[in-house]
C-alpha positions as CSV (number, residue, x, y, z in Angstrom):
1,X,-78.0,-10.1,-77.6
2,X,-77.5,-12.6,-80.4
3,X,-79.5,-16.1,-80.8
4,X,-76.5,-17.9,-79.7
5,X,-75.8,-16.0,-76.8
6,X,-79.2,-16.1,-75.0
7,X,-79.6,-19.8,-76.4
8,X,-76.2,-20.6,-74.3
9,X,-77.1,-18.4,-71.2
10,X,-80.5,-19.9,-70.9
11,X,-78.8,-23.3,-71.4
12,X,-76.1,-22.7,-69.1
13,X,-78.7,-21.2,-66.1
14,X,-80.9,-24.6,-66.9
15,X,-77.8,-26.8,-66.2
16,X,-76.5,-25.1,-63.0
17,X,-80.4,-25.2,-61.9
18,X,-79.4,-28.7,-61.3
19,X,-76.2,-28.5,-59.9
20,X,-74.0,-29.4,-62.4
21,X,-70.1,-28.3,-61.8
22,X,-69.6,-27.7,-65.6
23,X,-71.1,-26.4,-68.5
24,X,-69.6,-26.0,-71.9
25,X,-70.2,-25.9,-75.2
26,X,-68.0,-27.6,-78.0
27,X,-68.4,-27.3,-81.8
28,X,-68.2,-30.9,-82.9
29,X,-67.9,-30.8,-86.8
30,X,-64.6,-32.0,-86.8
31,X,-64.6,-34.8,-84.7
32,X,-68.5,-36.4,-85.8
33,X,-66.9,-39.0,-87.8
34,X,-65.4,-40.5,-84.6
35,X,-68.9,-41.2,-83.5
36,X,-70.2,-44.7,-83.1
37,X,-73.6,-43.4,-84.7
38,X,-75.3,-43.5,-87.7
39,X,-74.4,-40.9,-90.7
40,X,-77.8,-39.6,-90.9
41,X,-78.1,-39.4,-87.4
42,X,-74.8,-37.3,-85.9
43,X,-74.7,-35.3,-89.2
44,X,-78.0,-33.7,-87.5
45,X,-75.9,-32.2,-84.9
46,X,-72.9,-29.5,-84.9
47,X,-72.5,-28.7,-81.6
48,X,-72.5,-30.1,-78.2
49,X,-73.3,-29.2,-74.7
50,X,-70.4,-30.6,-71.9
51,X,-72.1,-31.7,-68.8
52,X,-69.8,-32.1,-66.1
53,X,-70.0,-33.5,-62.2
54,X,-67.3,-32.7,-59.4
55,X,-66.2,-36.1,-57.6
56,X,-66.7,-35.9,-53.7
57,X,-62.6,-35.7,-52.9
58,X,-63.4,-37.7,-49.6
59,X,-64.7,-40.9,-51.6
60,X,-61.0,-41.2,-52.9
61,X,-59.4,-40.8,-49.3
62,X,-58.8,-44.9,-49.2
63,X,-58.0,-45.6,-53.0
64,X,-53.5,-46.4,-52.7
65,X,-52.9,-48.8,-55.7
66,X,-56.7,-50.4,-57.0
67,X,-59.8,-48.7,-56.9
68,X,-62.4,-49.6,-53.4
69,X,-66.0,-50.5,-53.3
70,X,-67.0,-47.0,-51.9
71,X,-65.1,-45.7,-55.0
72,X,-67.1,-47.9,-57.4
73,X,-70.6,-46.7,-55.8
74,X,-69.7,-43.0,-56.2
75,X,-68.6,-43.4,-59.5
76,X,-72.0,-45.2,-60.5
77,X,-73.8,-42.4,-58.8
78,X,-72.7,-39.9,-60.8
79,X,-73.0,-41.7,-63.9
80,X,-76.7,-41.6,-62.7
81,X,-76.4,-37.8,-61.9
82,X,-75.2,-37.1,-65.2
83,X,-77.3,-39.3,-67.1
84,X,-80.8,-37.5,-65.9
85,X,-79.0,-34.4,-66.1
86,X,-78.4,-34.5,-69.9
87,X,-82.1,-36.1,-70.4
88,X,-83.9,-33.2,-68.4
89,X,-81.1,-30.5,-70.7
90,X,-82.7,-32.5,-74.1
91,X,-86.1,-32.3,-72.6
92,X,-85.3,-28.6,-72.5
93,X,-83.9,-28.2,-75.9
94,X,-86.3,-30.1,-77.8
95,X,-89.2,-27.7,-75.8
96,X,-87.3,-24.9,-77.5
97,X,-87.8,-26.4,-80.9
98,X,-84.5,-27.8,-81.7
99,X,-83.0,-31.4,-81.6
100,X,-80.8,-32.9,-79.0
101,X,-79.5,-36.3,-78.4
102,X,-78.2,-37.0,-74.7
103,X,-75.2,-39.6,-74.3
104,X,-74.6,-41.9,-72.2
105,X,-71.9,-41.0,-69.1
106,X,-70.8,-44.7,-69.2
107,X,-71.9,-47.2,-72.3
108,X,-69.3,-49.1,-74.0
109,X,-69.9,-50.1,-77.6
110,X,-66.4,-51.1,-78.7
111,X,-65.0,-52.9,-76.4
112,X,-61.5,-54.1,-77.8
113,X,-60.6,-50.7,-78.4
114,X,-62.6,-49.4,-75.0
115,X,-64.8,-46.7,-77.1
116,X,-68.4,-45.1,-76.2
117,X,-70.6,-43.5,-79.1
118,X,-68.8,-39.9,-78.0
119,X,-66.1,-39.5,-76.5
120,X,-67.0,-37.1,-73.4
121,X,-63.2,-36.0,-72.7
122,X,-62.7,-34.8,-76.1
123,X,-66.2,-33.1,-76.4
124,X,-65.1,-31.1,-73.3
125,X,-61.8,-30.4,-74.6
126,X,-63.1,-28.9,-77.6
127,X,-65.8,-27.0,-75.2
128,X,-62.2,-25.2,-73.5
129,X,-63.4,-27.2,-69.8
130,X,-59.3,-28.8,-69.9
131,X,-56.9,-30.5,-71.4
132,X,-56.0,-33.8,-72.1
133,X,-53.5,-34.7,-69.3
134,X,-50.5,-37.6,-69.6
135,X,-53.0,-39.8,-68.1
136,X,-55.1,-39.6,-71.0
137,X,-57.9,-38.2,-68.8
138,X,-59.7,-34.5,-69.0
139,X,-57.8,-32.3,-67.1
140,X,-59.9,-29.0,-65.4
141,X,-57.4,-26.5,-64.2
142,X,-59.0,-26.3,-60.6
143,X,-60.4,-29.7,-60.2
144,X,-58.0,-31.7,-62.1
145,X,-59.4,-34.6,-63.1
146,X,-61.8,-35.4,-60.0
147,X,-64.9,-35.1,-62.5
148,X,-67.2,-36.9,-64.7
149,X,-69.0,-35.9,-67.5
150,X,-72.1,-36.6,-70.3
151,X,-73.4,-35.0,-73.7
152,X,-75.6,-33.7,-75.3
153,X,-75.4,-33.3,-79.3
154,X,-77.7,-31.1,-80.5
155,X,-78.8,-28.4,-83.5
156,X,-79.4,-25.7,-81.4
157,X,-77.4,-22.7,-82.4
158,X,-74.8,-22.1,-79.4
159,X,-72.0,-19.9,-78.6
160,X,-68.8,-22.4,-78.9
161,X,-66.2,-22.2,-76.7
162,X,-62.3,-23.1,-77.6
163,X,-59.4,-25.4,-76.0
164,X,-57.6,-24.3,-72.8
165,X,-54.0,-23.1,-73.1
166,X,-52.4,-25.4,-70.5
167,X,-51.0,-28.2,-69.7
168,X,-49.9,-30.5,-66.6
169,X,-46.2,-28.8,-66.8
170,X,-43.6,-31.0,-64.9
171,X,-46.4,-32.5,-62.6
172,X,-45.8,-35.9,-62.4
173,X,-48.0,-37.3,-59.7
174,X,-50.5,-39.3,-61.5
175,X,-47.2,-41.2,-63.3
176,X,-45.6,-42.0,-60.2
177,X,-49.0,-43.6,-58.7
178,X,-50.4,-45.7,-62.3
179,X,-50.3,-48.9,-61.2
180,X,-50.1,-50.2,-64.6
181,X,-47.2,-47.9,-65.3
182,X,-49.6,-47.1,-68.5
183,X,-48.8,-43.3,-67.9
184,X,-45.9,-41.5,-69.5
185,X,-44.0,-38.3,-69.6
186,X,-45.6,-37.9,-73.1
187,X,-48.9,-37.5,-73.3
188,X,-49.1,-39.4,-76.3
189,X,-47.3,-42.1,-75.1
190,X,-50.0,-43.3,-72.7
191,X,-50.4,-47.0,-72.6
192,X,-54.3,-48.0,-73.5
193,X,-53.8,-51.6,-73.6
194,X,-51.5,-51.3,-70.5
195,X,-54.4,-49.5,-68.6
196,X,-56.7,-51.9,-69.6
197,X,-55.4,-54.8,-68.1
198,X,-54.9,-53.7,-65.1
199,X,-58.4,-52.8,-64.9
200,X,-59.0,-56.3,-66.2
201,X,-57.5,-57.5,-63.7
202,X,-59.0,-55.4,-60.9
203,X,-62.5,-56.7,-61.9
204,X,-61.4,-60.2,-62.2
205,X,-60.0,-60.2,-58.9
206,X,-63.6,-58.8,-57.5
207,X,-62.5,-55.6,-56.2
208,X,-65.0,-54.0,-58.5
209,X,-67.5,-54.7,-61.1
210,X,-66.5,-52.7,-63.6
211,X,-63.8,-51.8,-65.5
212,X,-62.2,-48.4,-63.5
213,X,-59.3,-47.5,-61.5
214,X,-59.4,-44.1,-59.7
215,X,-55.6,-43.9,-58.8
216,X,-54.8,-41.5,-61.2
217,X,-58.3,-39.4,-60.5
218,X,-57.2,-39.2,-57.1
219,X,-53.5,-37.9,-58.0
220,X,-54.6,-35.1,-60.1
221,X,-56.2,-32.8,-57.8
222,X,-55.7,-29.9,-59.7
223,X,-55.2,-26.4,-58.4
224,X,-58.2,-26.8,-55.8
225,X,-56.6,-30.2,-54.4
């Protein structure tokens, strides 16, 4: 068995341990420049392990058109789930010799252009867990897009996994239900700034305390919904 291979089993073992949903593992040497980092410090790190947390498909029973305050507690909770998990996988890592640098689930750093200092959907694109659906969200071809997820960059040689093949065909359910009318038949005609407002507007209004939706998690169910 190679390096790589028993490096990613061990890995993948550790994460399941504590009941993550997904694992994957992404090589990020394309996409480093996109990081809100310094140079010295995300050209340490070529790969990256995709942490990722099924949503509790209850929760978003009551979301219709705006997100609800049980929605907005869940949501933080897994952020908190995810967060430790990535720490205790770095603890791990860095035990083993190597470097790793865990991300936050949830830390804006740009926000006119709503960025974090990775972006977690296309780290897990890149580790083959989905696709990037018309809502512009990670798409997991059994739970759809009822999932968070976290990073972890690291220097630890990993066996690399590759893009799904798939797509969200002629489903159209999370385009009917946007309530910003920020999703479109083309993926890459998605609305950002659209989106945003109406998230804007859901947390000026004091129906959440943060900027997040939910309508279009709950529409995209994937094959499992």
């Amino acid at each position: 068995m190679s390096e790589e291979k028993k490096n990613t089993d061990d890995l993948r073992k550790f994460a399941l341990d504590l009941d993550v949903s997904l694992f994957g593992v992404a090589d990020i040497k394309g996409i480093r420049d996109e990081f809100f980092l310094e140079e010295r410090t995300r050209g340490k790190f070529d790969r990256a392990v995709s942490l990722g947390k099924r949503l509790i498909n209850a929760v978003l029973e009551d979301i219709q058109d705006k997100p609800t305050q049980l929605y907005f507690h869940h949501y933080r909770q897994l952020n908190f789930f995810l967060d430790r998990a990535a720490l205790l996988l770095s603890s791990r890592i860095q035990e083993l010799g190597f470097e790793a640098l865990p991300i936050a689930a949830s830390q804006t750093i740009d926000w006119e252009n709503q960025k974090a200092h990775v972006s977690h959907r296309k780290v897990g694109y890149l580790a083959g867990l989905g696709w990037i659906g018309r809502s512009n969200l990670l798409v997991h071809p059994d739970f759809g897009s009822r999932f968070r997820l976290v990073t972890v960059l690291t220097d630890m040689p990993l066996v690399t996994g590759r893009p799904l093949r798939g797509g969200c065909e002629k489903c159209m359910k999370c385009l009917k239900t946007c309530p910003a009318q920020a999703i479109k038949e083309k993926r890459e005609d998605f609305d950002h700034m659209a989106c945003f407002e109406k998230l804007k507007e859901f947390r000026k209004k004091g129906i959440v305390g943060q900027y997040i939706c939910g309508v279009c998690v709950k529409a995209c169910s994937g094959t499992a919904g």
